[in-house]
C-alpha positions in Angstrom: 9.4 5.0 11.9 7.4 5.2 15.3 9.4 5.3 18.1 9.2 2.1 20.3 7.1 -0.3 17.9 7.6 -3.2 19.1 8.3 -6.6 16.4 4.2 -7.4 16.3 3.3 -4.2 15.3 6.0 -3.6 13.1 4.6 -6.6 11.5 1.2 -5.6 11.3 2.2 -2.7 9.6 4.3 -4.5 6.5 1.0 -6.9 6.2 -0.8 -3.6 6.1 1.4 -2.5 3.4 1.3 -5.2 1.4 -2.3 -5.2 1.2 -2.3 -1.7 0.3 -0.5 -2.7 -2.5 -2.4 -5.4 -3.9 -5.6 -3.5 -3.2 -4.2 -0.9 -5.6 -3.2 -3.3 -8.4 -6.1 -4.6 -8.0 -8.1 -1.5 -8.2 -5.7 -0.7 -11.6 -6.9 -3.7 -13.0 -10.9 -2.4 -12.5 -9.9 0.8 -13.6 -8.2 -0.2 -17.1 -11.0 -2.6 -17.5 -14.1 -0.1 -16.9 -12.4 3.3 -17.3 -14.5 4.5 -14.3 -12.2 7.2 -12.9 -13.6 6.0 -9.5 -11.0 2.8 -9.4 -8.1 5.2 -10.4 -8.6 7.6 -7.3 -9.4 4.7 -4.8 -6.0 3.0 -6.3 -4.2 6.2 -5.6 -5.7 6.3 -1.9 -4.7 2.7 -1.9 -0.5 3.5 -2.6 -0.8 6.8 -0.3 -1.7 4.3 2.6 1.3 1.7 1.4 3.5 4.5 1.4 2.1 5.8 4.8 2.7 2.7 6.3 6.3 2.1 4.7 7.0 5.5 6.5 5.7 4.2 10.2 7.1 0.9 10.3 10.8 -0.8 10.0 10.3 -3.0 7.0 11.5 -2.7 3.5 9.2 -1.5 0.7 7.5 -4.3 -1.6 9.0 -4.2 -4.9 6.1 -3.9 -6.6 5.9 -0.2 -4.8 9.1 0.6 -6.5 8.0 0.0 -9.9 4.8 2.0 -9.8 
């Protein structure tokens, strides 16, 4: 967690997670539809940012994180 975020930030930075996440299924979804390996790396860019962001703010994970 960052030292000193204050409640907007740390807020910002779950939204940011969130959408990281849904980015990635969403990029799954392409991938397992067009089996362009393209969709599968950006997806995997896509949960390395959720995660980053997990690790920087105060917030709990999404659950949807956990499963994958």
């Amino acid at each position: 967690m960052l030292p000193g975020l204050t409640e907007e930030q740390n807020s910002y930075l779950e939204a940011l997670h969130i959408k990281a996440i849904d980015d990635s299924i969403e990029l799954g979804r392409k991938y397992h539809k067009t089996k362009n390996h393209k969709y599968f790396e950006m997806g995997e860019a896509e949960l390395a940012k959720a995660r980053a962001y997990l690790k920087l703010g105060d917030f709990d994970p999404d659950a949807r994180l956990c499963e994958m």
